[in-house]
C-alpha positions as CSV (number, residue, x, y, z in Angstrom):
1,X,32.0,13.7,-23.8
2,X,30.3,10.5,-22.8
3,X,26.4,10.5,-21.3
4,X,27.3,9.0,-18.0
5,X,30.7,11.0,-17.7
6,X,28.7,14.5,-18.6
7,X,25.8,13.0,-15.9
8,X,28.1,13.0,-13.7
9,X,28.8,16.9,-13.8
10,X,26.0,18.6,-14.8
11,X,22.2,18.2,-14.8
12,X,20.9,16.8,-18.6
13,X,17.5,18.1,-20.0
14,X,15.6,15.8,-21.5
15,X,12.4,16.5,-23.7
16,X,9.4,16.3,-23.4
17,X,6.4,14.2,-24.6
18,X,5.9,12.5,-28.3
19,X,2.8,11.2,-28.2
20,X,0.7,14.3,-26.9
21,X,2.3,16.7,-29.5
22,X,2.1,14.6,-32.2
23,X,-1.8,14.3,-31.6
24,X,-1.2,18.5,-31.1
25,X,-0.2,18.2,-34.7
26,X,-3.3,16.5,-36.1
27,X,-2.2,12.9,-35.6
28,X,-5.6,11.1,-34.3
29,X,-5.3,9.2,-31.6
30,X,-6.3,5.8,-33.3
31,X,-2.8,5.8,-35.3
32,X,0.4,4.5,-34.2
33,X,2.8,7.0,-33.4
34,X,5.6,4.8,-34.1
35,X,4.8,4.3,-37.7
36,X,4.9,7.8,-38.5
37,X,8.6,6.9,-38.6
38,X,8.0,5.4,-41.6
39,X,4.9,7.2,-43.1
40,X,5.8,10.4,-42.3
41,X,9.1,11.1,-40.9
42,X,9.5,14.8,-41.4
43,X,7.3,15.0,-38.8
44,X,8.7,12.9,-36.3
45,X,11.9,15.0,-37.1
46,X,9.8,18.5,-36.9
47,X,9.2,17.7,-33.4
48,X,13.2,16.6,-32.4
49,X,13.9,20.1,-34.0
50,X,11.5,21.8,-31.5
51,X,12.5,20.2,-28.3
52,X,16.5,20.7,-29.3
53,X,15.3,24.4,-29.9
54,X,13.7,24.5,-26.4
55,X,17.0,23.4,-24.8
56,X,16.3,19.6,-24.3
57,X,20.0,17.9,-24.2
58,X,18.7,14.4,-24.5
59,X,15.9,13.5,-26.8
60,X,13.9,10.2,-26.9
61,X,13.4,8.3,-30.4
62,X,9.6,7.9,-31.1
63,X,9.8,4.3,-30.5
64,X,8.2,4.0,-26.9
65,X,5.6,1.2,-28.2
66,X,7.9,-0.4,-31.0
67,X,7.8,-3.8,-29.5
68,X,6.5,-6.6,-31.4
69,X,3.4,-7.2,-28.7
70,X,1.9,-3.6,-29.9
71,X,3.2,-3.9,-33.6
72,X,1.4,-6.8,-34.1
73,X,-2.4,-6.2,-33.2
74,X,-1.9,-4.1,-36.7
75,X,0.0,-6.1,-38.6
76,X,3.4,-4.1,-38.2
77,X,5.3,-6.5,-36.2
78,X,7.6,-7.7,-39.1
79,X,8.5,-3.9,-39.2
80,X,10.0,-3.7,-35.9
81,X,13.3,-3.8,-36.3
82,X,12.9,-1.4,-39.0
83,X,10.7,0.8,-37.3
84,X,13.2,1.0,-34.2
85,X,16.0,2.0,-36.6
86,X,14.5,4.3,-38.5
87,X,13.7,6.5,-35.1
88,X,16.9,6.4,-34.0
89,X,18.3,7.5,-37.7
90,X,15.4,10.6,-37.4
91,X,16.7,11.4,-34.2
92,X,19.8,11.6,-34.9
93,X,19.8,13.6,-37.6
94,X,17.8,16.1,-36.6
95,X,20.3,16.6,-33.9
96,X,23.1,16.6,-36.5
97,X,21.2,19.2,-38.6
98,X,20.9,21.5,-34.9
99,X,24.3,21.7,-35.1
100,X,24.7,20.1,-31.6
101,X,25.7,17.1,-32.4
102,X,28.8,17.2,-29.8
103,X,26.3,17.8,-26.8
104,X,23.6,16.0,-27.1
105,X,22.7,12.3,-26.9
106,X,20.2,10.0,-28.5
107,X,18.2,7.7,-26.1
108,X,16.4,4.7,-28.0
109,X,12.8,4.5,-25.8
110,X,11.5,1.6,-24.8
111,X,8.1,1.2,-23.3
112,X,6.6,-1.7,-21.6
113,X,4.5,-4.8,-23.6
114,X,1.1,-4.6,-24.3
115,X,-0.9,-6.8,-22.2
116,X,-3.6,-9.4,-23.9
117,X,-7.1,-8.5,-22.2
118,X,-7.9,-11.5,-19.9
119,X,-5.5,-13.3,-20.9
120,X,-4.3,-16.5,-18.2
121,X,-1.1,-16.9,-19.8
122,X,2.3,-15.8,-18.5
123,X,4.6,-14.8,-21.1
124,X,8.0,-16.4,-19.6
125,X,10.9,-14.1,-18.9
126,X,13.3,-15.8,-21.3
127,X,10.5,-14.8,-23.9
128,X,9.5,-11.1,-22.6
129,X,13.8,-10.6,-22.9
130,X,13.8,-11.8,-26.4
131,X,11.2,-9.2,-27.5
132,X,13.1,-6.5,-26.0
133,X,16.3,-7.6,-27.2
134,X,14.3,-7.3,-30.9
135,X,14.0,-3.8,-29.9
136,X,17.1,-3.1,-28.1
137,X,19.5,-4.2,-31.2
138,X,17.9,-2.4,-33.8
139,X,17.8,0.8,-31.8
140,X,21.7,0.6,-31.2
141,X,22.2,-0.4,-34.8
142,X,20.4,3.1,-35.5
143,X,22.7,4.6,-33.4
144,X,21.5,5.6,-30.1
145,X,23.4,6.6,-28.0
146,X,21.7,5.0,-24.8
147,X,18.6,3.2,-24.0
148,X,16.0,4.7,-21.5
149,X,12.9,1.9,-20.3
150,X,10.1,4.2,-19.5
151,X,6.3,3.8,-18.1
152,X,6.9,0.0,-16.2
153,X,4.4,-0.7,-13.8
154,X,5.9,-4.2,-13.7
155,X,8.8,-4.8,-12.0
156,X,9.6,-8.8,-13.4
157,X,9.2,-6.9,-17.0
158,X,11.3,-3.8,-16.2
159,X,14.1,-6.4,-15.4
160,X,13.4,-8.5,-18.3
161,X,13.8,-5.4,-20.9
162,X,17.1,-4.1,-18.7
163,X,18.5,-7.5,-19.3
164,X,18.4,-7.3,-23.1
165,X,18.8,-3.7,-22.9
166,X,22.5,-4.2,-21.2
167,X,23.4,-6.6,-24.0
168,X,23.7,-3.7,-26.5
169,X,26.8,-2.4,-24.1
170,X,24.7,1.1,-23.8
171,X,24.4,3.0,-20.6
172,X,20.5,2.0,-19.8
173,X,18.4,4.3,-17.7
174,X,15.1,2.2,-15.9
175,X,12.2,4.6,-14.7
176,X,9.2,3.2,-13.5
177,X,5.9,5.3,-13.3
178,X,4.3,5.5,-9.8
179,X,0.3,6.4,-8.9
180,X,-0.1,8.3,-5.7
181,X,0.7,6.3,-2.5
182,X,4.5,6.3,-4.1
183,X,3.7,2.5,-5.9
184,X,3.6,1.7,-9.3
185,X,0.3,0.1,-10.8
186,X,1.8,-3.4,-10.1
187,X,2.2,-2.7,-6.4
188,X,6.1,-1.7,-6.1
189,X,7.2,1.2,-4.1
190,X,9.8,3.3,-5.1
191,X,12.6,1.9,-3.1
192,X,11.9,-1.4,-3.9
193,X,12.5,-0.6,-7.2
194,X,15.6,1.6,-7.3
195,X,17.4,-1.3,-4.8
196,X,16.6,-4.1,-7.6
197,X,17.0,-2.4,-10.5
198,X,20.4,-0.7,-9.5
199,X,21.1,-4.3,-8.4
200,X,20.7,-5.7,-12.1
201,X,23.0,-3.0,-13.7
202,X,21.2,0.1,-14.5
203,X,22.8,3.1,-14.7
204,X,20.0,5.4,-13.6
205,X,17.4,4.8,-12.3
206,X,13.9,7.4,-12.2
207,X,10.2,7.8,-12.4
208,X,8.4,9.0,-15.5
209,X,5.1,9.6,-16.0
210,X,2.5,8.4,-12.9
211,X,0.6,11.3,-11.2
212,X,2.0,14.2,-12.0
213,X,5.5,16.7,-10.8
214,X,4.3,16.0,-7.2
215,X,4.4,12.9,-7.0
216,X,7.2,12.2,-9.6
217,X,9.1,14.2,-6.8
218,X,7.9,11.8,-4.0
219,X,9.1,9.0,-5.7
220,X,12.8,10.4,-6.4
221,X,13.0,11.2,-3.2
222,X,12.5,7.8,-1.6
223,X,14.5,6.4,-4.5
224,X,17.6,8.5,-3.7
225,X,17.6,6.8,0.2
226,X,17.7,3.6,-1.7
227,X,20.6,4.2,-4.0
228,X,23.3,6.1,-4.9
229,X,23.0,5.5,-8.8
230,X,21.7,8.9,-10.5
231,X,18.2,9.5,-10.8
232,X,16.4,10.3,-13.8
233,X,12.6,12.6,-13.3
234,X,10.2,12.8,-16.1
235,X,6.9,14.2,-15.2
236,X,3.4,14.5,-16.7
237,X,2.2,17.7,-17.0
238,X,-0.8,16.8,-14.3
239,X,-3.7,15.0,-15.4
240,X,-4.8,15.4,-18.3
241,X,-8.9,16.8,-18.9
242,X,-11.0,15.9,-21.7
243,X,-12.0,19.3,-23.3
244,X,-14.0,20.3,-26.6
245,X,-12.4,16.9,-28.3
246,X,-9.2,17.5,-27.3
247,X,-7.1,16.5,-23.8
248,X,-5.8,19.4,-22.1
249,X,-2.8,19.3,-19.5
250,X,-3.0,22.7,-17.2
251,X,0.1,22.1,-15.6
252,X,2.3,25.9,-16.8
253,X,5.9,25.7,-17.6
254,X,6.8,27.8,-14.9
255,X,4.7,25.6,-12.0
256,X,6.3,22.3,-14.2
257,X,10.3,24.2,-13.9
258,X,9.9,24.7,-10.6
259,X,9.4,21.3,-9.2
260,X,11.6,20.5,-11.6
261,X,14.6,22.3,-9.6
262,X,13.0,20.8,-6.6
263,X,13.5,17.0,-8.0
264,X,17.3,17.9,-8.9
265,X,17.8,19.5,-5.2
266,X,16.3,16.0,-4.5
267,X,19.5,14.3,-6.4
268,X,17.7,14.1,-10.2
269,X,20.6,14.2,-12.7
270,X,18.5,13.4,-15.9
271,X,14.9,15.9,-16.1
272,X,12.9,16.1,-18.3
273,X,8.9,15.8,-19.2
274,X,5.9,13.1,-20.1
275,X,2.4,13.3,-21.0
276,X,1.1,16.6,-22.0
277,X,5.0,18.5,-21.7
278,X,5.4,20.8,-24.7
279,X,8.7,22.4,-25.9
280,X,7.6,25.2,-23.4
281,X,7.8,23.0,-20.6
282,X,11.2,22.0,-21.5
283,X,12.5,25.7,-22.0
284,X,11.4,27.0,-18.9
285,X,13.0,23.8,-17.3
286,X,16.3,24.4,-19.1
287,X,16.5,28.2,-18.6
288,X,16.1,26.7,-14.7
289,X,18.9,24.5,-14.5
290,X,21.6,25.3,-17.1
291,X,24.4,24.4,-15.8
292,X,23.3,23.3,-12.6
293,X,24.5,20.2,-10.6
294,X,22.1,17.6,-8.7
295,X,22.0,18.2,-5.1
296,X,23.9,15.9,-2.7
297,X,22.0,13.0,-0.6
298,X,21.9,11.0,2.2
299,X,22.1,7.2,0.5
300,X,20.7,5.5,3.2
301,X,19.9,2.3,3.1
302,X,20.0,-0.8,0.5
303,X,17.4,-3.5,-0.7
304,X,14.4,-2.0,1.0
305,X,11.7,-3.9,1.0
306,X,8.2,-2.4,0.5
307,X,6.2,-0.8,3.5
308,X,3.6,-2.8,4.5
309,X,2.0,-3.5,8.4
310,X,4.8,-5.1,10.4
311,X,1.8,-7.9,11.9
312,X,-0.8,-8.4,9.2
313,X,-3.9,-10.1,10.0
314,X,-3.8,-13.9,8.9
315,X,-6.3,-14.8,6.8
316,X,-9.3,-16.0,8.3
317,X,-9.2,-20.1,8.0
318,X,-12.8,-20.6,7.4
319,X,-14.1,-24.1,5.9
320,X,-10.1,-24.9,5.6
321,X,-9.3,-25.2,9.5
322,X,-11.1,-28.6,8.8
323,X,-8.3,-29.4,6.2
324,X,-6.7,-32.3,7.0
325,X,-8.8,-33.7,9.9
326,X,-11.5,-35.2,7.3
327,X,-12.6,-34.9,3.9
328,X,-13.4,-31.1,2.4
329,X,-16.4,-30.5,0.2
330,X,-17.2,-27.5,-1.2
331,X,-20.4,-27.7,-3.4
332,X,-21.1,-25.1,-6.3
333,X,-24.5,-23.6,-7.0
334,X,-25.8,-21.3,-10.2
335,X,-26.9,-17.8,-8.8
336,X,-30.3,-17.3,-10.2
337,X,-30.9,-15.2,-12.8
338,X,-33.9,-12.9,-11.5
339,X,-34.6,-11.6,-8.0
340,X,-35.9,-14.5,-6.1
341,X,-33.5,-16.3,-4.5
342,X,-35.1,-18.5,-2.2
343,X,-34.5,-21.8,-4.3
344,X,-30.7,-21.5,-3.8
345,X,-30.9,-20.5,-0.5
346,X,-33.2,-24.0,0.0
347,X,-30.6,-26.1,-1.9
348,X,-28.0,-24.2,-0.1
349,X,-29.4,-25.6,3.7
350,X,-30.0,-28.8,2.2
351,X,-26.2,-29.6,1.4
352,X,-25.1,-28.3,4.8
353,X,-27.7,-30.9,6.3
354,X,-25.5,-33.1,4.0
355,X,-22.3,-32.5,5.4
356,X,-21.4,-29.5,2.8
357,X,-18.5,-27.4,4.4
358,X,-18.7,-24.2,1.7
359,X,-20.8,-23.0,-0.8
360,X,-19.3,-21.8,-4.0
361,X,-21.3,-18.7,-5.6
362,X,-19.6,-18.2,-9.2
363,X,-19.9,-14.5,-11.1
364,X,-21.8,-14.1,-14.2
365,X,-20.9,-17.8,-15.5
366,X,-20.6,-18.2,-18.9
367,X,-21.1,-14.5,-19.0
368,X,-24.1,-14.6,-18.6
369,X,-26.5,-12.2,-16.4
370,X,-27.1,-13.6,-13.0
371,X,-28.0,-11.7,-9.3
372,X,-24.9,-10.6,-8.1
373,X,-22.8,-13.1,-5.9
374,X,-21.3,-11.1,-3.5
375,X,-24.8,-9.6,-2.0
376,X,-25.9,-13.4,-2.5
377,X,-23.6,-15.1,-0.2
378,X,-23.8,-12.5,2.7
379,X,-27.6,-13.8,2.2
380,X,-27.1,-17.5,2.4
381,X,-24.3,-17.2,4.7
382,X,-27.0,-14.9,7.3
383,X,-29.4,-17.2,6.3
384,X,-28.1,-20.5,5.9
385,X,-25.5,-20.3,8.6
386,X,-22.6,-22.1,5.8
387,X,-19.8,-20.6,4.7
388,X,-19.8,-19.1,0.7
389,X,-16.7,-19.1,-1.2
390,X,-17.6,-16.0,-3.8
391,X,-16.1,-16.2,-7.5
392,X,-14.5,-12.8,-8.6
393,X,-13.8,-12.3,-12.3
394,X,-11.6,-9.6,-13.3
395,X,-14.0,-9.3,-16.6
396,X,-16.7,-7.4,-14.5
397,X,-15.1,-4.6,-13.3
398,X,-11.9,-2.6,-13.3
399,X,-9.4,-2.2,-10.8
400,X,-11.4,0.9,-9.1
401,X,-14.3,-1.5,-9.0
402,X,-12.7,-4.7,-7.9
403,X,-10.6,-3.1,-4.7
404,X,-14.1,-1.4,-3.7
405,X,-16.2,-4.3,-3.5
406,X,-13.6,-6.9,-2.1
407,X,-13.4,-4.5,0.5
408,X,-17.2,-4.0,0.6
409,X,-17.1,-8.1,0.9
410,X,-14.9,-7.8,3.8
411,X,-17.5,-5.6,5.4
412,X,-20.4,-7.8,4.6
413,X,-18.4,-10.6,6.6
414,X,-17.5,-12.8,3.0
415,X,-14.1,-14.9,3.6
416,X,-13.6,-16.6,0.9
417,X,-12.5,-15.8,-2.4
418,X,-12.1,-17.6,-5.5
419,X,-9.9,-15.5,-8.2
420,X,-10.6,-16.1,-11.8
421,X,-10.0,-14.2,-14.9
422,X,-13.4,-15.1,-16.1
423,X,-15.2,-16.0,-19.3
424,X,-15.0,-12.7,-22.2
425,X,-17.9,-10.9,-22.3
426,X,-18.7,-11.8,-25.9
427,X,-19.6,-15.9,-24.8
428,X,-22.3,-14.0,-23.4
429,X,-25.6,-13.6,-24.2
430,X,-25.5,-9.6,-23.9
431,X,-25.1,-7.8,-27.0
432,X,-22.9,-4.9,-27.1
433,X,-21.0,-6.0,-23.2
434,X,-17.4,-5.3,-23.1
435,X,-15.2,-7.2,-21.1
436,X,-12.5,-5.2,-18.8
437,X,-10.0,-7.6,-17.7
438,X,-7.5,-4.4,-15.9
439,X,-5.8,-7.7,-14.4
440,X,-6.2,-11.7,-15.0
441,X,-6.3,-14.3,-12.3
442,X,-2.3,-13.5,-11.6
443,X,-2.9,-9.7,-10.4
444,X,-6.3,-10.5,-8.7
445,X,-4.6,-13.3,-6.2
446,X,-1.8,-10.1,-5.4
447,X,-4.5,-7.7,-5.1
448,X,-6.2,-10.0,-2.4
449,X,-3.2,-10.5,-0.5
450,X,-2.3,-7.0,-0.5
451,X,-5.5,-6.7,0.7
452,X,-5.3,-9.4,3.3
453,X,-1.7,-7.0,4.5
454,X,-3.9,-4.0,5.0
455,X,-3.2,-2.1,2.3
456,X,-4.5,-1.8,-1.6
457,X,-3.0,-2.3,-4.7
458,X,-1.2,1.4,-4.5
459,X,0.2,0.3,-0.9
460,X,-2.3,3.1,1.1
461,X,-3.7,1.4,4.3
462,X,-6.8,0.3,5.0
463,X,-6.8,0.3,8.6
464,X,-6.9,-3.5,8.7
465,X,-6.8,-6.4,6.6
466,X,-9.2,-8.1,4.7
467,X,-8.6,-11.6,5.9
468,X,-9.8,-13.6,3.0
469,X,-9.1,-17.1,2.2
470,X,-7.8,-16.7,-1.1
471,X,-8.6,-19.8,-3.5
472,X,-7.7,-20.1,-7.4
473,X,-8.5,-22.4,-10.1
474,X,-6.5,-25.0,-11.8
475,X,-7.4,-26.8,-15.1
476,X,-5.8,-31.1,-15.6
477,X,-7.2,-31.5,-18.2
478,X,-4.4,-30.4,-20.3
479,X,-1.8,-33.1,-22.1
480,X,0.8,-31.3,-20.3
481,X,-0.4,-31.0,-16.7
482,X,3.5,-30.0,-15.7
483,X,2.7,-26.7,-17.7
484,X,0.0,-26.0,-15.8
485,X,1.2,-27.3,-12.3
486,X,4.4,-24.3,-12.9
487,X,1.5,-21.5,-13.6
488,X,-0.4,-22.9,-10.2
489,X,2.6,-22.3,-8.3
490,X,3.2,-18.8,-9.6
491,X,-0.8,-18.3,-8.3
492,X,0.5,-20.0,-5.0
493,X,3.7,-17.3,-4.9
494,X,1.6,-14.4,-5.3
495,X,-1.1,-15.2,-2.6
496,X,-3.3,-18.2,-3.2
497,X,-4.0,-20.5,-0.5
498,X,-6.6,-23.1,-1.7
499,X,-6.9,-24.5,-5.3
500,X,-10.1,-25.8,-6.7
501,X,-10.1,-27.4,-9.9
502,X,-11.9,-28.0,-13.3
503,X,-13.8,-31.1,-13.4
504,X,-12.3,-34.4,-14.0
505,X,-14.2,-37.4,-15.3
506,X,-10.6,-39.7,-15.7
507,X,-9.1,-41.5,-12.3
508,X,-5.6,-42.0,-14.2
509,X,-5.9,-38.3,-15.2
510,X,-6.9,-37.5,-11.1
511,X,-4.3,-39.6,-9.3
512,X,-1.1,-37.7,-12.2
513,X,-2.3,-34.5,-10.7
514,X,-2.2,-35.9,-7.2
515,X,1.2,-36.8,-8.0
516,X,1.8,-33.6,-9.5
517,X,0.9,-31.5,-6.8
518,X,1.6,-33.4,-4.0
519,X,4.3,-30.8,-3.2
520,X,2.6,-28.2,-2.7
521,X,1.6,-26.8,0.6
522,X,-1.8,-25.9,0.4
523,X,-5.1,-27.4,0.0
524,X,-6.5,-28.5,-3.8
525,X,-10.1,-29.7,-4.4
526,X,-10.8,-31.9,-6.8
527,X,-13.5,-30.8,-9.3
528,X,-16.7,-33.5,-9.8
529,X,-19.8,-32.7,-12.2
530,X,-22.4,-35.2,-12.2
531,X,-23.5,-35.7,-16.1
532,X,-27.3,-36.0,-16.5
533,X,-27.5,-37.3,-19.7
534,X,-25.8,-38.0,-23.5
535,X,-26.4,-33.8,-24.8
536,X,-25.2,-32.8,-21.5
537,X,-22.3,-35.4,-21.8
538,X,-21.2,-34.3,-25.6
539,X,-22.4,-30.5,-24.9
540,X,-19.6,-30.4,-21.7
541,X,-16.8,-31.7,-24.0
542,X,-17.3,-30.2,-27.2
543,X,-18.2,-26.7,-26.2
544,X,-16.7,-25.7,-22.6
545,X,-13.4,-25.1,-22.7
546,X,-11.4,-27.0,-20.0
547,X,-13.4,-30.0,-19.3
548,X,-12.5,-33.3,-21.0
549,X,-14.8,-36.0,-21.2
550,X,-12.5,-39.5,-21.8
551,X,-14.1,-42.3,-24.1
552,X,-15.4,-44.3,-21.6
553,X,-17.4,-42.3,-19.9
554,X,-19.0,-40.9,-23.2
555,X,-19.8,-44.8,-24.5
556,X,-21.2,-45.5,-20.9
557,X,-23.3,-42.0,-21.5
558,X,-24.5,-43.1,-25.3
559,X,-28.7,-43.3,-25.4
560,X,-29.4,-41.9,-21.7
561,X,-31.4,-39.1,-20.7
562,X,-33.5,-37.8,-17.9
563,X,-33.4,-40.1,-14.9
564,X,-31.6,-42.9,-16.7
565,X,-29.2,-40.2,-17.6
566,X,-28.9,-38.8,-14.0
567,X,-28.6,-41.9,-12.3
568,X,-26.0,-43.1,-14.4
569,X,-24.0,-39.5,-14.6
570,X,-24.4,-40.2,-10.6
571,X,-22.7,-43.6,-11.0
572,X,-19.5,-42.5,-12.5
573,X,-19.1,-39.5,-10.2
574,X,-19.4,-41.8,-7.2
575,X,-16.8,-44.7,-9.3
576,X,-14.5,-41.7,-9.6
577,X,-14.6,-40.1,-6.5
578,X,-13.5,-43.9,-4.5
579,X,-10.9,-44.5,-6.9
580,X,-9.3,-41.3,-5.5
581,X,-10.8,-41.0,-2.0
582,X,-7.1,-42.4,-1.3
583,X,-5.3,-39.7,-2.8
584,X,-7.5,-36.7,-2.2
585,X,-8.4,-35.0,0.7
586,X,-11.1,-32.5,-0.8
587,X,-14.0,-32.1,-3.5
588,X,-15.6,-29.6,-5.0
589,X,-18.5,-30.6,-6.3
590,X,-20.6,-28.5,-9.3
591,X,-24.0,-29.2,-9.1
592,X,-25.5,-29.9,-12.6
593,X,-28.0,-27.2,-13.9
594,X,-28.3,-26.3,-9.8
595,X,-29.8,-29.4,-9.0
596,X,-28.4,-29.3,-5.1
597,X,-30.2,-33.3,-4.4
598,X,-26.9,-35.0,-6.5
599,X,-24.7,-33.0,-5.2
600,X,-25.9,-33.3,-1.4
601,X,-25.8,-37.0,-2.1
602,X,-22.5,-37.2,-3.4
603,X,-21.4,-34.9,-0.3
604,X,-22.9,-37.9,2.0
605,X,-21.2,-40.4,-0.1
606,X,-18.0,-38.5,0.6
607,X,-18.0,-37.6,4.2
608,X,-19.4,-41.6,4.6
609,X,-22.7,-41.0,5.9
C-alpha cells in the first residue's frame, strides 16, 4: 500500500533519532554523521535494524545534513549526490533484510542549510532550490520512498527545499521545529506555517524537534486549526543535559508515549521521535498506538496570519520627523576606548551647537575594544540633550544577549538603532575573541521590528513595543550598485526605516545611487569622511573594506599631511557634498579619528549657516 493511502488509515511510527545514537555508539561528535554512509555503513544499517525492531514503520535515511552547504566546510561536497544515495540504499535494505519490506517506507531526510557566520549575503531562492534539488534527486534515485524536510526554522527555505523536493513526484512531508511561545527560531508560528506550506503542495505538514513533547504538542495543535492536511509529530526527548562528557535526555519512554497518544488525539497521523529518542522511545510509542487512527478536528480557519498586537506602537520618529522639511545630518563619533568619556560628550554638544540632528555611537569598530555604546548614548543623550543613533552588531552577542539589551535600550530611553552584522572578531586586536553572528544584519532588522510589535523573536509579548527607529547600512561603492540596491530593499521589507551609507568620495558614483534609490520610501543618508592626509587617503582604500577612493581624489591627496592634509580632505568633502546637495536630502557624516571640529563644520556648511 502507498504512504499517503496507508496515512490515511492508520497512525505510522516513525523512528527515532540518528545523530544522538550514533554518538551513543562511540561516534564523536566532531564527525559527520552523514559520512559514516560511506565510511562505515554497517553501522548506519545497525541502527535501521534497531528502530525497525522497536516497531518504527517509517525510518529516516541518515542524510539530514547531506546538503552541499554542510558537505563542503570538509571537503565532502562533490560526494553529495553519492552520499544521499548511498543512505537511501542502507535504508532500504535494512528494511528488506527485516523482512518488512511490504509495510514500511523509506523517507529520504532533508535538513535545513548551514548558515555562513556573519555572513551579509542572501543566498537567492532559485539557488537555495537548486541545492536541495542536488539532494532531493539523488535520494529518489536511491529509492526512497518519500521525502520528509525536518528542523526549518526558516520558512522562505522550508519552501525553497519543498519546491525541489516536489519535483521528484514523492509525497513530501514539511515539519518545522518551534521554541516555546509556539514560533520557530525565525519568528513563524505554527499556523502561519501549516497555511503556506499546505498552500505550496505538501502532503503533511508537522513539527520536529524544538522544545520538547510539550510543546511539539502545542504546535500540532494550532496547526491542525489551520489545515486539514495530516500532521506529522516528532519530538525531542526534552532538553538535553550535559553530564560526565556525555548529553543526557531524561525524558522516559513511557512519559515520551504518552504525549505521543495525546498529539495523535490532536490529529498527528505520522509520530515519531528527535533528539535524544532511543529505540525504547519508539517501542513504547508503537505498543501505544498500533493500529490506532488520528483523532478527528475542527479545521478551522485558513491562511492565518501570525499573532501579534492588533495596534502596535509606531516607532518613535526621532531626528527623522525633520525628514523632508530641511537637510538631515547625522554625525558619527568613535566611543573611547577607556572609561572617561568626557571628550566625546564635549565634541558631542559641540556638533548640536552646529546644527547636528543625531549622533551616531558605533559598537566595537573594527573590532576593536571600546566603552560600550548603548550605556554611552543614554549618557550623551542625558547629557547632551541630542539624539544618539546606537550601532548594534550581531558579532557581540547572541540572540539571548541581543533581545535583552535592545530591550534594556528601550528602557534607557535609546530610539534609534542602526543594524549591522559587524566586523569578525579576528580584524580585531583581541587574541583568542570569537565572533557570534546568531543572525546578520537581515535577522537583526526583524528582530527590531518584532520588537517594535511588542513581542520578541519567539512572538511572547513584551507588554509594549520598543519604538525604535530602525536604520541599516548600505555600501555604493560596488560596480553593481543594482545588486546591492535589491539586498537594501529586502532590509527595507523586513523592518528598516532609515538607511545610512558607506562613504562616498565620487559625485557621479552619489547622484547613480540617488537614481537608484529614488524609489524607495524611506530616508537614506549619504555617508561623508573627511580625509586628513595621503596615509589616511591610501590606508581607507587599500585596507577597509567598502570604501573606494576614485583617482582624483587620491592625486589631489598625493604629498599632504597634517593641516595641509586636513584642510584639503575638508575641500573635497565640502566639493562633494554641493554637487549633491540637489539630490540628497541627508548626511551622515564620520568624523575622522573623532575629530568632532570638521565634522561640525561641514554640518554648518550643510544646514547653510
Amino acid at each position: 500500500m502507498k504512504f499517503l493511502d496507508l496515512l490515511s488509515e492508520r497512525i505510522i511510527i516513525g523512528d527515532g533519532a540518528i545523530g544522538t545514537m550514533l554518538y551513543g555508539k562511540g561516534v564523536g561528535l566532531d564527525a559527520n554523521f552523514e559520512h559514516l554512509n560511506l565510511v562505515r555503513p554497517s553501522l548506519v544499517s545497525e541502527l535501521h535494524r534497531e528502530y525497525l525492531a522497536a516497531g518504527a514503520r517509517m525510518i529516516e535515511t541518515n542524510t539530514f545534513g547531506a546538503n552541499r552547504t554542510r558537505l563542503a566546510p570538509i571537503g565532502l561536497e562533490k560526494k553529495t549526490a553519492e552520499l544521499n544515495r548511498q543512505g537511501a540504499i542502507l535504508a532500504r535494505r535494512a528494511v528488506a533484510e527485516a523482512g518488512v519490506a511490504e509495510s514500511v517506507f523509506v523517507a529520504g531526510s532533508m535538513g535545513p542549510l548551514a548558515r555562513g557566520k556573519g555572513e551579509e549575503r542572501e543566498v537567492e531562492g532559485d539557488e537555495v532550490t537548486a541545492i536541495f534539488r542536488e539532494q532531493a534527486l539523488a535520494l529518489a534515485e536511491g529509492g526512497v520512498d518519500l521525502l520528509i524536510l525536518e528542523t526549518f526554522s526558516d520558512l522562505e527555505q522550508i519552501s525553497c527545499a519543498l519546491k525541489a523536493a516536489r519535483e521528484t513526484g514523492l509525497p513530501v512531508v514539511a515539519c518545522m521545529a518551534f521554541l516555546e511561545g509556539d514560533r520557530t527560531g525565525g519568528g513563524t508560528d505554527a499556523a502561519t506555517a501549516a497555511a503556506r506550506l499546505a498552500s505550496e503542495g505538501a502532503d503533511l505538514v508537522g513539527a520536529n524537534c524544538g522544545a520538547g513533547p510539550r510543546e511539539i504538542l502545542m504546535a500540532i495543535e494550532k496547526m491542525a486549526s489551520a489545515t486539514d492536511l495530516p500532521l506529522a509529530a516528532f519530538a525531542n526527548s526534552g532538553f538535553p543535559e550535559y553530564l560526565d562528557g556525555r548529553y543526557i535526555y531524561r525524558t522516559t519512554p513511557e512519559y515520551f508515549a504518552e504525549k505521543g497518544v495525546e498529539m495523535a488525539a490532536a490529529g498527528a497521523a505520522l509520530i515519531g521521535g528527535c533528539c535524544g529518542t532511543t529505540p525504547e522511545h519508539i517501542r513504547q510509542l508503537s505498543a501505544r498506538l498500533k493500529g490506532e487512527s488520528p483523532g478527528r478536528r475542527q479545521f478551522a480557519a485558513r491562511g492565518i496570519q501570525p499573532s501579534l498586537p492588533t495596534s502596535p506602537p509606531a516607532a518613535s520618529r526621532g531626528f527623522l520627523s525633520r525628514w523632508g522639511a530641511a537637510k538631515v545630518v547625522t554625525v558619527e563619533l568613535d566611543p573611547p576606548r577607556g572609561l572617561d568619556c568626557r571628550k566625546i560628550v564635549a565634541a558631542a554638544r559641540e556638533l548640536r551647537d552646529a546644527g547636528a540632528d543625531a549622533i551616531n555611537i558605533a559598537e566595537n569598530p573594527l573590532a576593536r575594544v571600546r566603552m560600550g555604546n548603548i550605556a554611552l548614548a543614554h549618557t550623551i543623550q542625558a547629557e547632551v540633550g541630542i539624539e544618539v543613533i546606537a550601532h548594534v552588531t550581531c558579532r557581540d552577542r547572541n540572540l539571548l544577549g541581543l533581545q535583552s539589551d535592545l530591550m534594556g535600550a528601550s528602557l534607557l530611553g535609546i530610539r534609534s538603532i542602526l543594524a549591522v552584522t559587524g566586523d569578525p572578531a579576528r580584524l580585531g586586536d583581541q587574541t583568542g575573541a570569537s565572533s557570534v553572528f546568531d543572525l546578520n544584519s537581515f535577522g537583526l532588522i526583524k528582530l527590531l521590528a518584532d520588537l517594535n510589535s511588542g513581542v520578541n523573536m519567539l512572538g511572547q509579548p513584551l507588554g509594549s513595543g520598543t519604538g525604535f527607529s530602525i536604520g541599516c547600512a548600505f555600501n555604493p561603492n560596488t560596480p553593481k550598485m543594482e545588486v546591492q540596491v535589491a539586498r537594501l530593499e529586502k532590509k527595507i521589507a523586513a523592518g528598516a526605516q532609515f538607511i545610512q551609507t558607506q562613504p562616498l568620495y565620487d559625485a557621479e558614483k552619489a547622484l547613480e545611487m540617488a537614481r537608484l534609490t529614488a524609489r524607495l520610501e524611506i530616508p537614506l543618508l549619504m555617508g561623508i569622511m573627511p580625509l586628513v592626509g595621503e596615509r589616511n587617503c591610501e590606508y581607507l582604500h587599500n585596507e577597509v573594506p567598502g570604501i573606494v577612493i576614485p583617482d582624483h581624489v587620491r592625486a589631489r591627496m598625493r604629498g599632504k599631511e597634517k593641516e595641509e592634509g586636513a584642510a584639503e580632505g575638508l575641500a573635497i568633502a565640502r566639493e562633494l557634498i554641493d554637487a549633491v546637495k540637489g539630490e540628497m536630502k541627508g548626511f551622515y557624516i564620520i568624523a575622522p579619528f573623532g575629530r568632532s571640529a570638521p565634522a561640525a563644520e561641514l554640518v554648518r556648511h550643510i544646514k547653510g549657516s
